[in-house]
TORKOL-4160 file (C-alpha; in steps of 0.2 Angstrom, whole numbers, padded with zeros to 4 digits, m for minus):
182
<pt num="1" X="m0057" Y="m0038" Z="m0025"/>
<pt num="2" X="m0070" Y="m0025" Z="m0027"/>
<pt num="3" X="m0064" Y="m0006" Z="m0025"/>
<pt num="4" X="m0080" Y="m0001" Z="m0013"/>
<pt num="5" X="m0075" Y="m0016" Z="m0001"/>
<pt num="6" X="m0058" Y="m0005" Z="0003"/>
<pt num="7" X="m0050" Y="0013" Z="0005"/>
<pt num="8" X="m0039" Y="0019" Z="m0009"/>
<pt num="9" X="m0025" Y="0029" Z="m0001"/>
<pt num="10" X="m0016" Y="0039" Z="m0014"/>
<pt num="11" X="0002" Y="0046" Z="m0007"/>
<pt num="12" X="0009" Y="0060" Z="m0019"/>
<pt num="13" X="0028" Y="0062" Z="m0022"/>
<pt num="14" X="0036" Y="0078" Z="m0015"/>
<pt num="15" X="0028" Y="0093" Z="m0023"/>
<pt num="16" X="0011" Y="0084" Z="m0021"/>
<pt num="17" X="0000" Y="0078" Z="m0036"/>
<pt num="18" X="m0008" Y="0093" Z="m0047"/>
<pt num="19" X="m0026" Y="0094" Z="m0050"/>
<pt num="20" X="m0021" Y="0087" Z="m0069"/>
<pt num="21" X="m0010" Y="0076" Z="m0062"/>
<pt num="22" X="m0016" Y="0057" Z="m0064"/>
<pt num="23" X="m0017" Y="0050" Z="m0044"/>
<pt num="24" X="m0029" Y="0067" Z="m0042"/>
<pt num="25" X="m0036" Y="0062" Z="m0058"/>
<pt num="26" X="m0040" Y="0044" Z="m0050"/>
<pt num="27" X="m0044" Y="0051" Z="m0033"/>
<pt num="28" X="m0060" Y="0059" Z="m0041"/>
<pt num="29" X="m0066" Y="0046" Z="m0050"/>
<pt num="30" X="m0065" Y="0033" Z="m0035"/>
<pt num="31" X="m0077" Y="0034" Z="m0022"/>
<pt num="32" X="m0066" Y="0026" Z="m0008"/>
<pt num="33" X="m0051" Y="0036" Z="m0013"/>
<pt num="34" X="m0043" Y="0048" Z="m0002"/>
<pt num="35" X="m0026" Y="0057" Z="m0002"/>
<pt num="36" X="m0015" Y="0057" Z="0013"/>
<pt num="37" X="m0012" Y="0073" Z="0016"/>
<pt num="38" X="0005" Y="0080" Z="0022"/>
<pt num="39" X="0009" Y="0095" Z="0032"/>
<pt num="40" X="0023" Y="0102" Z="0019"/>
<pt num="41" X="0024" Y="0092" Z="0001"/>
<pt num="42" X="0039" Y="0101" Z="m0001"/>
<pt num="43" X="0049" Y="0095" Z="0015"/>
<pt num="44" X="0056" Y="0078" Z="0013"/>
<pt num="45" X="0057" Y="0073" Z="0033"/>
<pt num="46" X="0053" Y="0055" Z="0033"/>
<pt num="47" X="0044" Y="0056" Z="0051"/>
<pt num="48" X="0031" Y="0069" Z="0044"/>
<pt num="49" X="0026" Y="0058" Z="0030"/>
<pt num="50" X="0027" Y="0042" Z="0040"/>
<pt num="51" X="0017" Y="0047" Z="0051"/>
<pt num="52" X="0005" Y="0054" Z="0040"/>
<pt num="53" X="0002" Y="0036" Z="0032"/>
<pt num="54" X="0001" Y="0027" Z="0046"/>
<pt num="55" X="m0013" Y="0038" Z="0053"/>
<pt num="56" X="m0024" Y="0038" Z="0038"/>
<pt num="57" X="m0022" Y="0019" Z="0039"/>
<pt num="58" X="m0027" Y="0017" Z="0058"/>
<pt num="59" X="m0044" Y="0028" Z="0054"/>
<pt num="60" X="m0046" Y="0020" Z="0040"/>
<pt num="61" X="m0064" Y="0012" Z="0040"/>
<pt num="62" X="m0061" Y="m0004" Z="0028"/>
<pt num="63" X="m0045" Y="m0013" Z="0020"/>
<pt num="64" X="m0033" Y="m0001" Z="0013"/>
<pt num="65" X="m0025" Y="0000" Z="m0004"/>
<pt num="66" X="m0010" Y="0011" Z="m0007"/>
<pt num="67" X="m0008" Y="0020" Z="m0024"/>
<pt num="68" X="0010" Y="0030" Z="m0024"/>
<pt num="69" X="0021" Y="0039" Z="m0035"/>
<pt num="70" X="0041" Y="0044" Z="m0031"/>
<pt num="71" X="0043" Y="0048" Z="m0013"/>
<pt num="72" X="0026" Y="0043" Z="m0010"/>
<pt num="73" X="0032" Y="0027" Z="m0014"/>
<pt num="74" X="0047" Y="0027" Z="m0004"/>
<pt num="75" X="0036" Y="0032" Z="0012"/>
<pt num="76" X="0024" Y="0018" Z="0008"/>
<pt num="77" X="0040" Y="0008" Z="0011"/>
<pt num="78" X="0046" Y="0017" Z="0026"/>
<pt num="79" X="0028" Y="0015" Z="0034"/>
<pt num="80" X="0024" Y="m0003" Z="0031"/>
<pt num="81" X="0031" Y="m0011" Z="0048"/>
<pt num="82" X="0022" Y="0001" Z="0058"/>
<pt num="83" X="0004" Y="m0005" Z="0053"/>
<pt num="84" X="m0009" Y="m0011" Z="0064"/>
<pt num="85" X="m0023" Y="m0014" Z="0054"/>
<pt num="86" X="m0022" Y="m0023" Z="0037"/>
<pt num="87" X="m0017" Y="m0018" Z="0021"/>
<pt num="88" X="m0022" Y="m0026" Z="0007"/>
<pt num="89" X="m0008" Y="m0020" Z="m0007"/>
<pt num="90" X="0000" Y="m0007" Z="m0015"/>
<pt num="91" X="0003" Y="0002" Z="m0032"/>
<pt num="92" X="0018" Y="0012" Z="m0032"/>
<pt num="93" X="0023" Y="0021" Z="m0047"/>
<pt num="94" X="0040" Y="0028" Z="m0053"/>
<pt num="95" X="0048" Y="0024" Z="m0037"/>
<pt num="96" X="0061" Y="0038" Z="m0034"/>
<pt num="97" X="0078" Y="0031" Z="m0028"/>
<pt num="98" X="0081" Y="0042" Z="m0012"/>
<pt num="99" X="0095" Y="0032" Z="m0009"/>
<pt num="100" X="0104" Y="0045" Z="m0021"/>
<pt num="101" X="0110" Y="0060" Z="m0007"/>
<pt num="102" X="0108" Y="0072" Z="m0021"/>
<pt num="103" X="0092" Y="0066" Z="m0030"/>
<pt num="104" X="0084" Y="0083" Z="m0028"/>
<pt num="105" X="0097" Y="0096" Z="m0028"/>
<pt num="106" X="0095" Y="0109" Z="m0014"/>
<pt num="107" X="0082" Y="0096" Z="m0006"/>
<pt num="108" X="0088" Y="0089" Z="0012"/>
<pt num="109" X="0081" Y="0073" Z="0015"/>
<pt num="110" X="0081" Y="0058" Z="0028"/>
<pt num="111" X="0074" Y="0043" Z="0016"/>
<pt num="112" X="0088" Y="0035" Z="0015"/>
<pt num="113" X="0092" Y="0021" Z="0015"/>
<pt num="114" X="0075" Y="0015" Z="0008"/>
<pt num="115" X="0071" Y="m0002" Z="0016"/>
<pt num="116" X="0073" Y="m0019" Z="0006"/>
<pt num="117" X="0063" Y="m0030" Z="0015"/>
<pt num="118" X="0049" Y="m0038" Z="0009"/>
<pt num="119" X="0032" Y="m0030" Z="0010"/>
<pt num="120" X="0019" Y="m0037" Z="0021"/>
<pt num="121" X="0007" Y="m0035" Z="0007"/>
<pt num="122" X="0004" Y="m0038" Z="m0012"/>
<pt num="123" X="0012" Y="m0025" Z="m0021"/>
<pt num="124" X="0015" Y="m0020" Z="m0041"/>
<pt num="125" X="0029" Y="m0005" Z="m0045"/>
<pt num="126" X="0026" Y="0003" Z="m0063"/>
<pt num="127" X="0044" Y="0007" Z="m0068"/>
<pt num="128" X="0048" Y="0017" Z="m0080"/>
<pt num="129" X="0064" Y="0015" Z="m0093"/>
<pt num="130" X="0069" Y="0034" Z="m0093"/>
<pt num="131" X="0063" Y="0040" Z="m0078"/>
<pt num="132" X="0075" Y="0053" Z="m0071"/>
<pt num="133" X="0077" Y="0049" Z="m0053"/>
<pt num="134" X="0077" Y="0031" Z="m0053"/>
<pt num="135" X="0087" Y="0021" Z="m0066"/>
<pt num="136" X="0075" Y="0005" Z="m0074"/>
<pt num="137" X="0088" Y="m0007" Z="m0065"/>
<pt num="138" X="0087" Y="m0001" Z="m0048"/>
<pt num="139" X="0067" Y="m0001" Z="m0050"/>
<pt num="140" X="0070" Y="m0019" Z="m0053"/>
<pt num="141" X="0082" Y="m0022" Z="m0038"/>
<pt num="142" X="0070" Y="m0014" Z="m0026"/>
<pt num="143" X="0053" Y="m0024" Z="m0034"/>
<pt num="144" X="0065" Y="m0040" Z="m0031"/>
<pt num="145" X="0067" Y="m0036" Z="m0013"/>
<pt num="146" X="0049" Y="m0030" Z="m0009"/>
<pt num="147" X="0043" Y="m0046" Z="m0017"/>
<pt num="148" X="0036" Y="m0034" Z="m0029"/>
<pt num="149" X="0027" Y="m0036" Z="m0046"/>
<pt num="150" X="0039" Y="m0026" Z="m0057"/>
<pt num="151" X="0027" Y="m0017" Z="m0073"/>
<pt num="152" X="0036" Y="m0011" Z="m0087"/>
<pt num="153" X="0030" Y="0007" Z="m0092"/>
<pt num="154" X="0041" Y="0006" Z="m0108"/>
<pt num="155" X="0049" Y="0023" Z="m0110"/>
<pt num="156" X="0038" Y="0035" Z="m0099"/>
<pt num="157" X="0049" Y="0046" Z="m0089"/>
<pt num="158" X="0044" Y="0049" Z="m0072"/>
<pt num="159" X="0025" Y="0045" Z="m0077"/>
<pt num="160" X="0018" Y="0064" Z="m0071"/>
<pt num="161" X="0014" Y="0079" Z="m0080"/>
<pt num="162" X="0029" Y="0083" Z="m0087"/>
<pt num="163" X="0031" Y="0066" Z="m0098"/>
<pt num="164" X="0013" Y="0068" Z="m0105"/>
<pt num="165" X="0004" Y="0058" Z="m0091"/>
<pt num="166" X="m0009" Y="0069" Z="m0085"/>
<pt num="167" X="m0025" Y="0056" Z="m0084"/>
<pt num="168" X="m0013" Y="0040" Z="m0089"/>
<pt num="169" X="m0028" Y="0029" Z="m0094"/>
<pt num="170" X="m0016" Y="0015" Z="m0098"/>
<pt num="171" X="m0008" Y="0014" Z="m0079"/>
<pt num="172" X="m0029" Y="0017" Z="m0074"/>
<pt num="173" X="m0031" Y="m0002" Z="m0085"/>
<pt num="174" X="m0015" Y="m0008" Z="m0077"/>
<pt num="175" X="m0022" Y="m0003" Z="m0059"/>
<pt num="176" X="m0039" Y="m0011" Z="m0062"/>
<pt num="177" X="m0030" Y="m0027" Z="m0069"/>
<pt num="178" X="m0020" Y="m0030" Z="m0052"/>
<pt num="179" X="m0035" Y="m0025" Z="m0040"/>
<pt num="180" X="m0044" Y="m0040" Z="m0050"/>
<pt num="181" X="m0031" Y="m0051" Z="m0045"/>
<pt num="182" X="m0030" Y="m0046" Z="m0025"/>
Protein backbone atom coordinates (compact mmCIF):
# COMPACT_ATOMS: atom_id res chain seq x y z
CA UNK A 1 0.00 0.00 0.00
CA UNK A 2 1.10 3.34 -0.92
CA UNK A 3 0.98 6.14 1.85
CA UNK A 4 -0.83 8.96 -0.79
CA UNK A 5 -3.66 6.30 -1.32
CA UNK A 6 -4.76 6.86 2.46
CA UNK A 7 -4.90 9.21 5.55
CA UNK A 8 -2.30 8.80 8.25
CA UNK A 9 -4.11 9.62 11.68
CA UNK A 10 -1.52 10.04 14.25
CA UNK A 11 -3.29 9.83 17.98
CA UNK A 12 -0.96 11.18 20.70
CA UNK A 13 -0.84 9.75 24.38
CA UNK A 14 -2.04 12.06 27.22
CA UNK A 15 0.01 15.20 27.33
CA UNK A 16 0.09 15.17 23.41
CA UNK A 17 3.12 14.65 21.29
CA UNK A 18 5.87 17.45 21.44
CA UNK A 19 7.12 19.24 18.49
CA UNK A 20 10.47 16.88 18.80
CA UNK A 21 8.40 14.15 19.70
CA UNK A 22 8.63 11.39 16.93
CA UNK A 23 4.58 11.04 15.76
CA UNK A 24 4.94 15.12 15.22
CA UNK A 25 8.09 14.32 13.61
CA UNK A 26 6.39 11.81 11.30
CA UNK A 27 3.18 13.98 10.84
CA UNK A 28 5.44 16.59 8.92
CA UNK A 29 7.22 14.48 6.81
CA UNK A 30 3.83 12.75 5.54
CA UNK A 31 1.66 14.48 3.39
CA UNK A 32 -1.54 12.54 4.20
CA UNK A 33 -0.76 12.67 7.89
CA UNK A 34 -2.90 14.43 10.32
CA UNK A 35 -3.19 14.45 14.11
CA UNK A 36 -6.43 13.99 15.65
CA UNK A 37 -6.85 16.64 17.66
CA UNK A 38 -8.28 16.52 21.35
CA UNK A 39 -10.00 19.14 23.25
CA UNK A 40 -7.73 18.71 26.57
CA UNK A 41 -4.50 16.17 26.04
CA UNK A 42 -4.48 16.29 29.71
CA UNK A 43 -8.03 14.93 30.57
CA UNK A 44 -8.23 11.16 30.19
CA UNK A 45 -12.36 11.02 29.50
CA UNK A 46 -12.58 8.25 27.14
CA UNK A 47 -15.87 9.90 25.31
CA UNK A 48 -13.77 13.05 24.48
CA UNK A 49 -11.07 11.02 22.75
CA UNK A 50 -13.40 8.51 21.24
CA UNK A 51 -15.26 10.80 19.76
CA UNK A 52 -12.50 12.67 18.52
CA UNK A 53 -11.19 9.60 16.41
CA UNK A 54 -14.21 8.60 15.31
CA UNK A 55 -14.87 12.01 13.68
CA UNK A 56 -11.57 12.46 11.92
CA UNK A 57 -12.33 8.89 10.50
CA UNK A 58 -15.99 9.69 9.17
CA UNK A 59 -14.28 12.98 7.33
CA UNK A 60 -11.76 11.29 6.39
CA UNK A 61 -11.30 11.58 2.47
CA UNK A 62 -9.52 8.03 1.74
CA UNK A 63 -8.64 4.86 3.74
CA UNK A 64 -7.37 5.53 7.16
CA UNK A 65 -4.20 4.50 8.88
CA UNK A 66 -3.82 4.94 12.56
CA UNK A 67 -0.39 5.58 14.17
CA UNK A 68 -0.74 5.73 18.16
CA UNK A 69 1.28 5.97 21.13
CA UNK A 70 0.11 5.04 25.11
CA UNK A 71 -3.34 6.34 25.54
CA UNK A 72 -3.68 7.05 22.04
CA UNK A 73 -3.34 3.57 21.56
CA UNK A 74 -5.88 2.57 24.06
CA UNK A 75 -8.43 5.05 22.42
CA UNK A 76 -7.76 3.52 19.04
CA UNK A 77 -9.00 0.37 20.79
CA UNK A 78 -11.90 1.95 22.43
CA UNK A 79 -13.06 3.57 18.88
CA UNK A 80 -12.68 0.67 16.74
CA UNK A 81 -16.46 -0.76 16.85
CA UNK A 82 -17.73 2.54 16.15
CA UNK A 83 -16.46 2.94 12.62
CA UNK A 84 -18.30 3.35 9.57
CA UNK A 85 -15.95 3.81 7.01
CA UNK A 86 -12.87 1.61 6.57
CA UNK A 87 -9.90 1.42 8.17
CA UNK A 88 -7.19 -0.01 6.67
CA UNK A 89 -4.56 -0.64 10.00
CA UNK A 90 -3.07 0.61 12.83
CA UNK A 91 0.39 1.20 14.35
CA UNK A 92 0.29 1.53 17.92
CA UNK A 93 3.17 2.12 19.96
CA UNK A 94 3.95 1.68 23.68
CA UNK A 95 0.45 0.74 24.56
CA UNK A 96 -0.07 2.18 28.13
CA UNK A 97 -2.03 -0.37 30.41
CA UNK A 98 -4.89 1.75 31.50
CA UNK A 99 -6.32 -1.20 33.08
CA UNK A 100 -3.90 -0.01 36.11
CA UNK A 101 -6.33 2.47 38.32
CA UNK A 102 -3.33 4.30 39.42
CA UNK A 103 -1.27 4.40 36.11
CA UNK A 104 -0.93 8.11 36.22
CA UNK A 105 -1.10 9.24 39.83
CA UNK A 106 -3.49 12.08 40.49
CA UNK A 107 -4.89 11.36 36.82
CA UNK A 108 -8.73 10.28 36.89
CA UNK A 109 -9.49 8.26 34.07
CA UNK A 110 -12.43 6.08 32.56
CA UNK A 111 -10.17 3.53 29.95
CA UNK A 112 -10.70 0.96 31.76
CA UNK A 113 -11.12 -1.91 31.07
CA UNK A 114 -9.45 -1.72 27.70
CA UNK A 115 -11.19 -4.05 25.21
CA UNK A 116 -9.62 -7.54 24.10
CA UNK A 117 -11.48 -8.22 21.13
CA UNK A 118 -9.98 -8.51 18.01
CA UNK A 119 -9.54 -5.49 15.92
CA UNK A 120 -11.34 -5.26 12.72
CA UNK A 121 -8.24 -4.26 11.03
CA UNK A 122 -4.56 -5.21 10.54
CA UNK A 123 -2.70 -3.88 13.37
CA UNK A 124 1.26 -4.13 14.66
CA UNK A 125 1.97 -2.83 18.56
CA UNK A 126 5.77 -1.83 18.97
CA UNK A 127 6.36 -2.86 22.73
CA UNK A 128 8.77 -1.94 24.53
CA UNK A 129 10.80 -4.28 27.46
CA UNK A 130 11.00 -1.50 30.04
CA UNK A 131 8.54 0.71 29.22
CA UNK A 132 7.11 2.18 32.64
CA UNK A 133 3.35 1.96 32.18
CA UNK A 134 3.03 -1.17 30.56
CA UNK A 135 4.84 -4.39 31.45
CA UNK A 136 6.45 -6.29 27.97
CA UNK A 137 4.09 -9.27 28.99
CA UNK A 138 0.95 -7.53 29.23
CA UNK A 139 1.79 -5.87 25.72
CA UNK A 140 1.98 -9.38 24.62
CA UNK A 141 -1.35 -10.41 26.16
CA UNK A 142 -3.30 -7.47 24.49
CA UNK A 143 -1.29 -7.92 20.80
CA UNK A 144 -2.76 -11.76 21.32
CA UNK A 145 -6.15 -10.68 21.76
CA UNK A 146 -6.33 -7.71 19.16
CA UNK A 147 -5.01 -10.31 16.63
CA UNK A 148 -2.01 -7.90 16.72
CA UNK A 149 1.53 -8.14 15.32
CA UNK A 150 3.55 -7.78 18.47
CA UNK A 151 7.26 -5.73 17.44
CA UNK A 152 9.94 -6.09 19.92
CA UNK A 153 11.49 -2.60 20.63
CA UNK A 154 14.23 -4.24 22.80
CA UNK A 155 14.87 -2.19 25.82
CA UNK A 156 13.35 1.38 24.73
CA UNK A 157 11.20 2.76 27.64
CA UNK A 158 8.17 4.27 26.78
CA UNK A 159 9.68 5.17 23.09
CA UNK A 160 9.03 9.22 23.56
CA UNK A 161 11.37 11.90 24.34
CA UNK A 162 12.37 11.04 27.63
CA UNK A 163 14.04 7.48 26.47
CA UNK A 164 15.99 9.23 23.71
CA UNK A 165 13.31 8.78 20.95
CA UNK A 166 12.85 12.04 19.63
CA UNK A 167 12.73 11.31 15.52
CA UNK A 168 13.10 7.27 16.11
CA UNK A 169 14.25 6.51 12.55
CA UNK A 170 14.30 2.75 13.38
CA UNK A 171 10.22 2.63 14.49
CA UNK A 172 10.03 5.13 10.92
CA UNK A 173 11.78 1.76 8.92
CA UNK A 174 9.58 -0.52 11.04
CA UNK A 175 6.39 1.59 10.05
CA UNK A 176 7.38 1.73 6.28
CA UNK A 177 8.05 -2.21 6.43
CA UNK A 178 4.22 -3.07 7.69
CA UNK A 179 2.51 -0.36 5.42
CA UNK A 180 4.43 -2.39 2.54
CA UNK A 181 2.67 -5.41 3.75
CA UNK A 182 -0.97 -3.95 3.95
Amino acid sequence: MRLSDCTILFVPGFGGSEPDHWQSRWEKKLSTAFRVEISDWFEAKRAFWVNAIVAEVENATKPVIFVAHSLGCAAVVHAAPLFTKPVKGAFLVAFSDWNQPQLLPGVIHDFAPVPRGTLPFPTALVASRNDPFCSYEVAEDHAKAWGATLIDAGEAGHINIESGHGPWPEGLMSFAGWINKL
